[in-house]
C-alpha positions as CSV (number, residue, x, y, z in Angstrom):
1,X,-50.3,4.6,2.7
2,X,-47.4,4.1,1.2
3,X,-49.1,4.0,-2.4
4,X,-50.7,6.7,-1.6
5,X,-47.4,8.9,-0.9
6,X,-45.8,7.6,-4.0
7,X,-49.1,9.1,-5.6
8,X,-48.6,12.0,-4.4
9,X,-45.3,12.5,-5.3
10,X,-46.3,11.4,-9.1
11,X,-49.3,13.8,-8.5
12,X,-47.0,17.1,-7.5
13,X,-44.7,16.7,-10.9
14,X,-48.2,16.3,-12.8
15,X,-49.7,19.5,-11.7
16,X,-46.2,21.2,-12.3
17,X,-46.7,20.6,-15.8
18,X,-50.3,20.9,-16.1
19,X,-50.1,24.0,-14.5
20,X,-47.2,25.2,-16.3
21,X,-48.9,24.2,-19.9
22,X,-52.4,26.3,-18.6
23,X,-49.8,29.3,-18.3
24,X,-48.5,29.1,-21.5
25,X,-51.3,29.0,-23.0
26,X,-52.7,31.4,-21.5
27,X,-49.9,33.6,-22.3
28,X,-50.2,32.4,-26.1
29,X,-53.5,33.4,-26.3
30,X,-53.2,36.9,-23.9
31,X,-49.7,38.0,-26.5
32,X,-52.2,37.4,-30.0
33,X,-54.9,38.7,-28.6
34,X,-52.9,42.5,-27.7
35,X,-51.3,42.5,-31.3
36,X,-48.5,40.9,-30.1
37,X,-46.8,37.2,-30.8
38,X,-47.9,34.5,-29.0
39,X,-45.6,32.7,-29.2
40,X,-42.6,35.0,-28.2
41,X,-44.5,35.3,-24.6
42,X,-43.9,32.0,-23.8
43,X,-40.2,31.3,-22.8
44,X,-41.1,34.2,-20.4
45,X,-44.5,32.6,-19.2
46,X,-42.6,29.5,-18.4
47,X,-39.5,31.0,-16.6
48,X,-42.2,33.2,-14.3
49,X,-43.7,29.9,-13.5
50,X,-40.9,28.1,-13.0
51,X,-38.9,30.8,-10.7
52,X,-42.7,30.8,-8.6
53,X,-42.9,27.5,-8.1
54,X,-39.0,27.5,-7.2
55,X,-39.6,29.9,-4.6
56,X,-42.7,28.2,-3.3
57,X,-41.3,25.6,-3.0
58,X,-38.3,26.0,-1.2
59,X,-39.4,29.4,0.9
60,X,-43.1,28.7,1.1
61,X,-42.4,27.3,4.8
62,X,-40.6,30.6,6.2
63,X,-43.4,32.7,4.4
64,X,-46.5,31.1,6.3
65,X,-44.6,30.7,9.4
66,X,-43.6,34.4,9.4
67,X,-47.2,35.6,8.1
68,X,-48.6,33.5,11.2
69,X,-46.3,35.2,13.7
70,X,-45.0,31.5,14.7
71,X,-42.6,31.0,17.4
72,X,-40.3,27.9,17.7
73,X,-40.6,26.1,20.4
74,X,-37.7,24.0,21.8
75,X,-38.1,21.1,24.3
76,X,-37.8,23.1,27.7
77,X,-40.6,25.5,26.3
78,X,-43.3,22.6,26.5
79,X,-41.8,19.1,27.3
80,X,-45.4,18.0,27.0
81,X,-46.4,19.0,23.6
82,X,-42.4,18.3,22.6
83,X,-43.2,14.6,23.7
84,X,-46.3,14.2,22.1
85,X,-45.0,15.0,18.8
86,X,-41.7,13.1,19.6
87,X,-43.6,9.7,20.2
88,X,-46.0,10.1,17.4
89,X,-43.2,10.5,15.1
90,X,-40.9,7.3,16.6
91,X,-44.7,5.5,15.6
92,X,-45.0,7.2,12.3
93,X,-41.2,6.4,11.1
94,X,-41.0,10.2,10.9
95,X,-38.1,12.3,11.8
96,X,-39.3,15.1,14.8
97,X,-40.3,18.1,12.8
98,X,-39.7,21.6,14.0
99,X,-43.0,22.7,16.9
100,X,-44.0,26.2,16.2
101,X,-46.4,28.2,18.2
102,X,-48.8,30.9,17.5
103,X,-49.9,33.0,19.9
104,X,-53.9,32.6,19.3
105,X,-56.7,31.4,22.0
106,X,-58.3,30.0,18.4
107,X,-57.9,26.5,18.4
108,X,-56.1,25.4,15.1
109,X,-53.2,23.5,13.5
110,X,-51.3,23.1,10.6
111,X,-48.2,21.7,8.8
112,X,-45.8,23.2,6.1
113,X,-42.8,22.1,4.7
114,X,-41.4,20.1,1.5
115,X,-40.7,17.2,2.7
116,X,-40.3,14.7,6.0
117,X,-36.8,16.4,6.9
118,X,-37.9,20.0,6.6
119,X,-41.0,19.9,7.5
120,X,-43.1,22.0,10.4
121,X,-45.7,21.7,12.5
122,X,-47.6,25.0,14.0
123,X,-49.9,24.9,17.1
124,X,-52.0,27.8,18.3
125,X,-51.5,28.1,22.1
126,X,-55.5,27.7,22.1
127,X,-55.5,24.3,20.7
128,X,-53.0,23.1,23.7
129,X,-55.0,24.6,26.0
130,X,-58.5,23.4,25.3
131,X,-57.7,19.9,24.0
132,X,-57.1,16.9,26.4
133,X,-54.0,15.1,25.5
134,X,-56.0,12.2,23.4
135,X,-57.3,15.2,21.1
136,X,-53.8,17.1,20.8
137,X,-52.5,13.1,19.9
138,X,-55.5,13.0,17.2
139,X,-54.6,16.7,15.9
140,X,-50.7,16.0,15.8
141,X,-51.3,12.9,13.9
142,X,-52.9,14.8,11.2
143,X,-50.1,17.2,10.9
144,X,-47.7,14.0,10.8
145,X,-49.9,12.1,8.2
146,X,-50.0,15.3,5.6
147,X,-46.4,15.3,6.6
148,X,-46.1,11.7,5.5
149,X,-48.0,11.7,2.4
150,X,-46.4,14.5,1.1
151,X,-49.3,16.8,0.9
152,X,-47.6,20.6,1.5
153,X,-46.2,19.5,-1.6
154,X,-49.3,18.9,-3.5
155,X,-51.4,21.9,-2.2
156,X,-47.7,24.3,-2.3
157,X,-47.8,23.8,-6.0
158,X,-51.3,24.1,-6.4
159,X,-51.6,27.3,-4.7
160,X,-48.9,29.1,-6.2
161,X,-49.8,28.1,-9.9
162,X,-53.4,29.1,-9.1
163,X,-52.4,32.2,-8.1
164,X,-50.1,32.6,-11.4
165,X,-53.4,32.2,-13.3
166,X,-55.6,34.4,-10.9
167,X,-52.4,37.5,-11.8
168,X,-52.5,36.7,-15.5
169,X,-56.6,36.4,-15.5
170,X,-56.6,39.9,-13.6
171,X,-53.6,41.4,-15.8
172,X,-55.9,40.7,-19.1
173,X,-58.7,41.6,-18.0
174,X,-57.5,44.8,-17.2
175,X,-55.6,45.2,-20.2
176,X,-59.3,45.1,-22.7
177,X,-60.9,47.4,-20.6
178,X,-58.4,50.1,-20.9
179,X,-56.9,49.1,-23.8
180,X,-58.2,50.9,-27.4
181,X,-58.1,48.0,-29.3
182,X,-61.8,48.6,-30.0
183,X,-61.2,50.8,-31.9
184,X,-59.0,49.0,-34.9
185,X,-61.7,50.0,-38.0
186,X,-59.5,47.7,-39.9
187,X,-60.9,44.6,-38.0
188,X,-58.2,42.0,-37.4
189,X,-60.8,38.8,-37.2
190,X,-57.3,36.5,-35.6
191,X,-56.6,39.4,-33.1
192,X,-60.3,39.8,-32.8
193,X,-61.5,36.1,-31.8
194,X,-58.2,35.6,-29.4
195,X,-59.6,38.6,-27.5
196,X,-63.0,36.6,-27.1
197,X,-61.0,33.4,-26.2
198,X,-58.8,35.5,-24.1
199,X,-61.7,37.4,-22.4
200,X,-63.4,34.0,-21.7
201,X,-60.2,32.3,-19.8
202,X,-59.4,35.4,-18.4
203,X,-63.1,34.6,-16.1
204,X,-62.8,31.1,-16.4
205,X,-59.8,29.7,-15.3
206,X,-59.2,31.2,-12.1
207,X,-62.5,29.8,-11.2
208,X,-61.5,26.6,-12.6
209,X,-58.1,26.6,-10.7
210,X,-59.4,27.5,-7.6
211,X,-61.9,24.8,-7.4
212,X,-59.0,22.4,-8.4
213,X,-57.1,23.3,-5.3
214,X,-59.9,23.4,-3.3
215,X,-60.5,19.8,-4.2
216,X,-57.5,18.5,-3.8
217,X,-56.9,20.4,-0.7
218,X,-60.1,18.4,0.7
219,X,-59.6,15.2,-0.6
220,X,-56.0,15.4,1.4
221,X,-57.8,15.9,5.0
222,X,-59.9,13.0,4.5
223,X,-56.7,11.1,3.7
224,X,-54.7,13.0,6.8
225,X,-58.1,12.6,9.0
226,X,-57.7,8.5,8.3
227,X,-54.1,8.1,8.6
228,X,-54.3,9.8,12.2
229,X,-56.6,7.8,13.2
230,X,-54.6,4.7,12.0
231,X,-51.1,6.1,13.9
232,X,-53.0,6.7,17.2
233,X,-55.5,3.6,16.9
234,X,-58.3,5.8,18.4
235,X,-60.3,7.6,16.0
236,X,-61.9,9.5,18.5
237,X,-59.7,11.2,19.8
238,X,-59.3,13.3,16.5
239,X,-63.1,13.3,16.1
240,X,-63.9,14.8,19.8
241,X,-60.9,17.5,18.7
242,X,-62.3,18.2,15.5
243,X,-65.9,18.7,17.2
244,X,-64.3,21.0,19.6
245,X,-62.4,23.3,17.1
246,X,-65.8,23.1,14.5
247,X,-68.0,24.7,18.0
248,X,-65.3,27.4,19.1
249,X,-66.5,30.4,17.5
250,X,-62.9,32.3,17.6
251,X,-61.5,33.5,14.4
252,X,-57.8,32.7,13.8
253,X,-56.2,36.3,13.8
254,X,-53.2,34.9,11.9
255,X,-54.7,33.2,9.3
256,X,-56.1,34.6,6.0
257,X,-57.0,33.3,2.6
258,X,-53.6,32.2,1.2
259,X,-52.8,30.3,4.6
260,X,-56.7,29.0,5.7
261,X,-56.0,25.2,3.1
262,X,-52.8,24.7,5.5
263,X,-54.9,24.5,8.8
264,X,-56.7,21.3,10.3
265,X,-60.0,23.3,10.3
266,X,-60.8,26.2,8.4
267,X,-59.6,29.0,10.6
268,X,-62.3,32.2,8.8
269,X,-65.0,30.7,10.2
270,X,-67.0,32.8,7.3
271,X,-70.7,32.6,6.9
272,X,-70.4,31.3,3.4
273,X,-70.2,27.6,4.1
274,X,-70.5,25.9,0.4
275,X,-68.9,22.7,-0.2
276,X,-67.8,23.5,-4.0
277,X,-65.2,26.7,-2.2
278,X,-64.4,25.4,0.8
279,X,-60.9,24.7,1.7
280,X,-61.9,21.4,4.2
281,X,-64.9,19.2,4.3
282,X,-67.5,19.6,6.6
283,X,-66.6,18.3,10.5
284,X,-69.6,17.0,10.4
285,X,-68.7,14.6,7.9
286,X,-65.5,13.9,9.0
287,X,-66.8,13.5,12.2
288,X,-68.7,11.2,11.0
289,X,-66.1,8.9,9.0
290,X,-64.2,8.9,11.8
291,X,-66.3,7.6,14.4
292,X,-67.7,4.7,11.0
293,X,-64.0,3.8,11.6
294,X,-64.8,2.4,15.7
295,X,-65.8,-1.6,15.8
């Protein structure tokens, strides 16, 4: 566990700059390819970046928790739930996060936050009321270990430098059909061929960034799904909780698609259920992995 947070932390600077050099080149090629210079788009490519990712990061908390209508809860609100999280943190070596509550009979999760000392966890008051306490236990855990392994750092980044690419991607594509330059008889071949290039990573790369996230955004709730089950040393718990928020057929009035990566299960419930754009692995599976971890 502990590799894998220091991974994670080397992984969140990596896709800062892997990100950030996508942008710029995207810019590069977007300023030759509308008869501008490349090159003079990209101190301003890299400050937009940077000032996203620098308001992500530090305000991306206060955004989801005010786009989920989340309430805090202090301890006399719900000495129960207080408790639970409490004593799962005194086992995790975590310091008590702040409990929010979302008014919602869905049954659903999540955590936000940069790191351990500012981070949050958000229950719906449907999870606390149709999970036993074994399942809340196995949901909180999650929250803890994404909390732990510094993964609302990961997917923060991800997300807001995917959506950088999707604006550009849209920007440029706009640009060529409404643009004239068509109709430049005098042919600049340069200007000409970074249109084509520009044209085909103006389609690609959002697709390509989006899957990205959506990878690493699953590969994270496997690791959260194992690390909860190794805090609470009963696997099932989580799985029986996870089975129970897969059959609830509720949608999650507060969630939409910028938030839906955050939860423990994906709260659209949407008919289109492939594995290559979907923001969590199937319960099923995890389900399954979870109960492979018993004897």
């Amino acid at each position: 566990m502990y590799s894998q947070i220091s991974s994670n932390k080397i992984r969140s600077v990596a896709l800062i700059v892997l990100f950030i050099f996508f942008i710029c080149l995207i810019a590069y090629v977007y300023g030759e390819a509308t008869g501008g210079d490349g090159f003079y788009l990209l101190p301003f490519a890299g400050v937009f970046a940077f000032s996203s990712a620098f308001v992500g990061y530090f305000y991306s908390d206060k955004m989801v928790l005010g786009i989920s209508k989340a309430k805090e809860l202090k301890h006399d609100d719900n000495p129960k739930i207080y408790h639970l999280v409490e004593n799962l943190c005194i086992a995790a070596g975590l310091p008590t996060p702040k409990i929010y509550i979302i008014e919602d009979t869905a049954p659903n999760a999540f955590a936000t936050g940069r790191n351990p000392n500012k981070a949050v966890i958000a229950l719906t008051t449907g999870i606390i009321e149709k999970l036993n306490k074994a399942e809340l236990e196995g949901v909180i855990a999650h929250e803890l270990s994404h909390i732990k392994n510094y993964d609302m750092r990961v997917m923060t980044v991800a997300v807001i430098f995917a959506g950088i690419i999707a604006l550009l991607s849209d920007w440029f594509l706009r640009w060529s059909i409404y643009s004239k330059h068509g109709s430049d008889k005098g042919g600049n071949q340069v200007q000409a061929l970074m249109i084509v290039i520009g044209l085909v990573l103006a389609i690609l790369s959002p697709l390509i960034a989006t899957l990205i996230k959506l990878a690493i955004s699953r590969k994270r709730e496997y690791l959260a799904d194992a690390s909860a089950a190794m805090l609470t040393r009963y696997p099932e718990g989580l799985a029986s909780a996870l089975e129970k928020i897969g059959a609830d057929k509720e949608l999650l009035e507060a969630a939409n698609k910028a938030t839906a990566h955050l939860y423990i299960a994906n709260p659209l419930k949407g008919k289109f259920s492939s594995k290559l754009f979907s923001t969590h692995p199937p319960i099923e599976e995890r389900v399954r992995m979870l109960r492979g971890m018993i004897g």
